[in-house]
C-alpha positions in Angstrom: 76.7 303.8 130.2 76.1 303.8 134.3 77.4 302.0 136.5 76.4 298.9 138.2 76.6 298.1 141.8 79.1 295.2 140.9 81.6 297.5 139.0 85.3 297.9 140.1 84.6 300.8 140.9 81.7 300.5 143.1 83.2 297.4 144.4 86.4 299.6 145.7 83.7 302.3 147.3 81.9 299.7 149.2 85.0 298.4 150.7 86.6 301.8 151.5 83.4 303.5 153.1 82.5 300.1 155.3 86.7 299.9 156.4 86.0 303.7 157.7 83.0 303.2 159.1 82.8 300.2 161.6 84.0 300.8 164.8 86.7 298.9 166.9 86.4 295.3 167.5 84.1 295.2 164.7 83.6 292.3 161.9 83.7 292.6 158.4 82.4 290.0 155.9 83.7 290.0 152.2 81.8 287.9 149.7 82.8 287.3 146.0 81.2 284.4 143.6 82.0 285.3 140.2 84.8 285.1 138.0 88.4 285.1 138.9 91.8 284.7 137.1 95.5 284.5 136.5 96.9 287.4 134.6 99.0 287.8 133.0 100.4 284.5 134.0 99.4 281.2 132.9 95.9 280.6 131.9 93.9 277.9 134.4 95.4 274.5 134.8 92.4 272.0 135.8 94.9 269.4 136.9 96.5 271.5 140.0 93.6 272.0 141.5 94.5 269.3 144.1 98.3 270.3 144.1 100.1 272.6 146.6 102.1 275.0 145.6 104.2 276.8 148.4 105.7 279.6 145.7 101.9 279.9 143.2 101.3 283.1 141.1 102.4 286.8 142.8 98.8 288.3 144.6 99.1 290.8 142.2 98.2 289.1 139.4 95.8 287.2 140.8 92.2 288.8 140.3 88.2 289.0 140.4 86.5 290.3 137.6 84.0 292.7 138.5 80.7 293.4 137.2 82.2 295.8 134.5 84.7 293.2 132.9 87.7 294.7 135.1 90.4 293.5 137.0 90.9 293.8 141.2 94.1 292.4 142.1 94.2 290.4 145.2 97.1 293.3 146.3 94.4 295.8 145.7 92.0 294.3 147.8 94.5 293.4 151.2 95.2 297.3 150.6 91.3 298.3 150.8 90.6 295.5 154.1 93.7 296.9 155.4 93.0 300.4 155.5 90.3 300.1 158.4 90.2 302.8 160.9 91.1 300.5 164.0 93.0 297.9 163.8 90.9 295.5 166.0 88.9 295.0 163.0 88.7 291.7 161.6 88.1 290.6 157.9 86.1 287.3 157.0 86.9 286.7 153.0 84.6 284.0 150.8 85.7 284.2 147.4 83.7 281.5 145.2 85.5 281.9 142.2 88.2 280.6 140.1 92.4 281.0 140.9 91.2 282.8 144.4 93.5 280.7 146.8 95.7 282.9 148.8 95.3 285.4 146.5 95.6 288.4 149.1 98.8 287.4 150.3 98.3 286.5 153.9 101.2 285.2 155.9 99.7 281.4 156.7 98.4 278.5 154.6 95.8 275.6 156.5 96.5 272.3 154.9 96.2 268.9 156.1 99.7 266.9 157.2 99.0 263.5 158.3 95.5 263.8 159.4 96.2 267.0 161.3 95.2 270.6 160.2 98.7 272.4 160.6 99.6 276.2 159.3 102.2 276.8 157.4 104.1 280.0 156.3 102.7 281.1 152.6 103.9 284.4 152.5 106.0 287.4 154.3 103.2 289.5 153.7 102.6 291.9 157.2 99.0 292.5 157.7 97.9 294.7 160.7 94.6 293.1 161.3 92.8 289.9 161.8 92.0 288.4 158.1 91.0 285.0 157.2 90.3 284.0 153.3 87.9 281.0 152.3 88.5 280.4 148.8 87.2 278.0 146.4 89.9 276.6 145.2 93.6 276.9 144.6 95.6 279.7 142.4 95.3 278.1 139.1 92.1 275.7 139.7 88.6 275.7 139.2 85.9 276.9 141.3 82.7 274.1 140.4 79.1 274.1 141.3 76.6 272.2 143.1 72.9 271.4 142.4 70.4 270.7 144.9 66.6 271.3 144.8 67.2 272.3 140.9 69.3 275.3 141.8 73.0 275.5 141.2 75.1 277.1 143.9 78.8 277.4 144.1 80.1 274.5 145.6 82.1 276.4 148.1 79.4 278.5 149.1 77.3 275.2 149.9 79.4 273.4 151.6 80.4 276.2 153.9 76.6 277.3 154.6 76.2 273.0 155.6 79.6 273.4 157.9 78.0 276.4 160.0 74.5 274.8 159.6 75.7 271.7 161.4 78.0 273.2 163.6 77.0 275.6 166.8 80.5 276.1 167.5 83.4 276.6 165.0 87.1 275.9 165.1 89.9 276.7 162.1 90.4 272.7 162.5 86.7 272.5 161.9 86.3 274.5 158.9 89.6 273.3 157.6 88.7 269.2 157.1 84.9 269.8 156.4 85.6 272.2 153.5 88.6 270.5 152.0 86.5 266.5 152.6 83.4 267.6 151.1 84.2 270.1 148.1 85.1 266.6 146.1 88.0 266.9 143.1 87.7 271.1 143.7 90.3 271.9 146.8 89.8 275.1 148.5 91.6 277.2 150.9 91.7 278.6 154.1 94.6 281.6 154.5 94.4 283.7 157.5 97.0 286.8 159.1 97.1 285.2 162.5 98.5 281.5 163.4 95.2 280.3 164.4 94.0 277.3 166.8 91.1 276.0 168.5 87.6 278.4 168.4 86.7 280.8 166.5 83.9 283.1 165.5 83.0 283.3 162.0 79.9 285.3 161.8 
């Protein structure tokens, strides 16, 4: 049976031939809407999707499910990002899909204490280049969809595509409150290597 361009396999090449082949200071932009799990930990938990958990499931068995039914484990793919040829590369993640939040490991966590967006240490992950992760939702919840016009989109994918329609200039503060007050009872996540604050460039 061949192959299709969404396999884990093909999925793997892409990553490894566009890590070797952008040059310094270059930016690199990951997208994944499709399915995502927990394994082999517990199965999805629809009631902690608004929860925090500072400990949550092990990258490693957190996964997307590629186009061929198999598993990439969110350890696989900070290894693939990671392996870019110059280190002033930076990695934009959007993963619309299920159990996604923080699932590459990254060192800080954006969440929202007391009406301010603060960062907070997730993991003791190293990572030798600028990454940020937008995901859908936390490590066990949901990721839901949104219809407009008659179309269903993911309803991270929409509400991220209004925040940079409606906003010439971006901040992590930004992106933080308008994707975590308008995704309703699904609660996504914003993970990145760096301790960010103020601007920053997204695309």
């Amino acid at each position: 049976m061949r192959s299709t361009p969404s396999s884990k396999d093909d999925i793997k090449s892409a990553i490894q031939k566009a890590m070797q082949s952008v040059g310094p200071r270059s930016k690199v932009f990951f997208y994944f809407g499709g399915h995502g799990d927990v394994w082999p930990e517990a199965p999805i938990n629809p009631s902690a999707e608004g929860q925090i958990n500072n400990a949550g499931p092990s990258p490693d068995t957190q996964n997307i499910i590629a186009g061929d039914g198999k598993r990439i484990s969110g350890v696989e793919l900070r290894s693939l990002f990671c392996a870019a040829r110059h280190p002033s590369v930076a990695i934009i993640t959007v993963f619309d899909t299920c159990c996604s939040g923080g699932s590459l490991g990254l060192p800080y966590t954006y969440d929202i204490d007391k009406g301010s967006v603060k960062p907070r240490s997730s993991s003791h992950h190293e990572v030798p280049l600028p990454m940020l992760q937008i995901s859908a939702c936390r490590a066990r919840g949901i990721a839901r969809s949104v219809v407009s016009e008659e179309k269903t989109y993911g309803r991270l994918s929409w509400v991220l595509a209004c925040y940079l329609k409606e906003n010439n200039h971006t901040s992590i503060e930004g992106l933080v409150e308008y994707l975590y007050g308008n995704c309703g009872e699904q609660q996504p996540q914003v993970c990145c290597s760096l301790e960010l604050t103020g601007r920053i460039r997204l695309f």
